[in-house]
N, C-alpha and C positions, 0 to 999 in steps of 0.2 A: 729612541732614535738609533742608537748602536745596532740593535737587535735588527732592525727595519733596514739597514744602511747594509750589514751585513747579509739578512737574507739575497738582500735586492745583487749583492756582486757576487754571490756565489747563483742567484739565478738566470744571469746573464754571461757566467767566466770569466769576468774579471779577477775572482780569486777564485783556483781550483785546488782539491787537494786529492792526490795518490798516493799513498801508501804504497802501493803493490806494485805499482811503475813509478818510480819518482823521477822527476824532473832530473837532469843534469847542469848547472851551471858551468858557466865560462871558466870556470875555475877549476872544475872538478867535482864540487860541491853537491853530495845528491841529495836535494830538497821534495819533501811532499807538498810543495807549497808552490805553486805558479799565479803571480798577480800582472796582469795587464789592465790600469786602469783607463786609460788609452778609449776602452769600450764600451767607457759611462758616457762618451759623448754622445753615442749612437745610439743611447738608451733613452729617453726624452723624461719619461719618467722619474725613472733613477736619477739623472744627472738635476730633474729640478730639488729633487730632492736633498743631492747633495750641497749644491748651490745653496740652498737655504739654511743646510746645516752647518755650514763654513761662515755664512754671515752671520750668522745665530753667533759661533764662536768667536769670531773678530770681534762682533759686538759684547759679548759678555765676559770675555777674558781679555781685551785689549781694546777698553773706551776710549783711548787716547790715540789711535793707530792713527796716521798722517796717511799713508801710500801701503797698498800691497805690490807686491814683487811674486812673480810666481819663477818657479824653477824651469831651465828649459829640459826639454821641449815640454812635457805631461802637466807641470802644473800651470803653464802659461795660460789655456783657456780658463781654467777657472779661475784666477787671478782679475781675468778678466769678465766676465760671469758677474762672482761674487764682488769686485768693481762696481760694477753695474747695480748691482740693487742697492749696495751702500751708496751709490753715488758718491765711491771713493776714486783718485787717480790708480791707475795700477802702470808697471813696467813688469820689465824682466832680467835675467841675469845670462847673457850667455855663455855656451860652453866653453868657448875657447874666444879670443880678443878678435875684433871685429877686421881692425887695422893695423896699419901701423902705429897708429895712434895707442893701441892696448884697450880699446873702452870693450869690457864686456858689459856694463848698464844700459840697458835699452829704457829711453822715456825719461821725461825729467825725474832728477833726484836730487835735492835741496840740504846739503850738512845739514847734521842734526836732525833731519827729519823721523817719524817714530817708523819704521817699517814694520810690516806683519810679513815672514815668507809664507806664502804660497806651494804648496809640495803635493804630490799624489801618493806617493811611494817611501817609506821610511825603513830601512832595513840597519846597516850599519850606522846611516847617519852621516856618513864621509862626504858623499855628493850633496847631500843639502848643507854641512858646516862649511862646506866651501863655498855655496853659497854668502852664509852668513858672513864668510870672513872678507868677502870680496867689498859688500854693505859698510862694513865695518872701515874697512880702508879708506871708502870714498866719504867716509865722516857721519853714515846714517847711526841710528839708534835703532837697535833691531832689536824688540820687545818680544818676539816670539815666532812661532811657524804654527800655522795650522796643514793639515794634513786627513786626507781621506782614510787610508789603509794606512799600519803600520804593524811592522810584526812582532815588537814589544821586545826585542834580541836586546842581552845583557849588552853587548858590543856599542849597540847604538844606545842606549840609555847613558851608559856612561862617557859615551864620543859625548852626548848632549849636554849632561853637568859638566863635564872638564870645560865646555866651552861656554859656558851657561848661557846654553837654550833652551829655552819651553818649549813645549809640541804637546798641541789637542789635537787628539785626532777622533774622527768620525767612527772610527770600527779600529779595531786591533784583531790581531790573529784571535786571541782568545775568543772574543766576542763571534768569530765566523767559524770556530771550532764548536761551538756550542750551538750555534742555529744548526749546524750542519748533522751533529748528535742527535738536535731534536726534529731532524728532518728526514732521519734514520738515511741518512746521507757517509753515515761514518759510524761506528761502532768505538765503544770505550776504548777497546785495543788501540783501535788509529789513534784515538783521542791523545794516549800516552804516549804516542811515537810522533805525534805532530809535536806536540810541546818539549818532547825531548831534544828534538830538532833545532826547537826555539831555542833552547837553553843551552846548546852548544854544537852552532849549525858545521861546526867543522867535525866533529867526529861522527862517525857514521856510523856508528855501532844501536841508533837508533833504530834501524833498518832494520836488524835481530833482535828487538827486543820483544 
């Protein structure tokens, strides 16, 4: 499934990788890594795909899940999606308060209830814990996140234990650095300067190695 999940978003660009031109972030940050998952929607194949692998995982890591919650905006439709085949309720969390009122929970959410989040994208982890923390406030039980892509960063791994959350995800960087290998898509060399990347996306000296 990993191996399947990942050919499938590097053959559609939802995750690209450059070595040789890297992305720039907002921040400055030069990554070889661009993910837009955004474009599994438009993909019918892939997106059943993924759909099925998210409820595979709700169901087998999280039998007890009451409600899923997808993130806004990217993981809302499959929140809603994978909804749908569990014949589970789904909401959302959005970005900023609706009202005056403050509600950013979109859909009924009952204390106490188990929540799964919902996420497309896992990098740091910052924007989905805030998620989780907003759940947590309104009194839910927030048992985990599933997640399509994630790029396996020290940074988000341990944003996720300090706050202790799970995340299954469908493909990780690694998993698409290696289809990509065997796709003669990227060469060893890249290989070591992607994951060097991973492993400490702030310094840049991966670019020369």
């Amino acid at each position: 499934m990993k191996k399947q999940i990942a050919s499938g978003l590097l053959e559609i660009g939802a995750v690209k990788l450059n070595v040789k031109e890297p992305f720039v972030w907002a921040s400055g940050i030069k990554s070889p890594v661009y993910s837009d998952n955004r474009l599994t929607l438009t993909a019918p194949l892939l997106r059943r795909q993924i759909e099925d692998g998210l409820a595979s995982i709700v169901s087998t890591h999280y039998p007890e899940a009451e409600i899923l919650i997808g993130t806004a905006t990217a993981g809302i439709p499959h929140a809603a999606i994978v909804g749908h085949i569990l014949d589970m309720p789904m909401g959302y969390v959005r970005m900023g308060a609706k009202d005056f009122k403050g509600k950013r929970i979109e859909g009924e959410l009952k204390a106490g209830q188990k929540v799964v989040v919902v996420e497309d994208l896992i990098s740091t982890a910052k924007s989905s814990l805030e998620v989780v923390e907003v759940l947590r406030s309104a009194g839910a039980e927030v048992l985990g996140m599933v997640s399509i892509f994630t790029y396996g960063m020290k940074k988000g791994i341990d944003n996720m234990a300090s706050a202790g959350v799970k995340n299954v995800s469908l493909a990780t960087l690694d998993d698409v650095v290696d289809v990509a290998l065997e796709q003669n898509l990227i060469d060893e060399s890249d290989k070591a300067k992607i994951l060097a990347f991973r492993d400490n996306p702030t310094d840049n000296n991966w670019t020369t190695r």
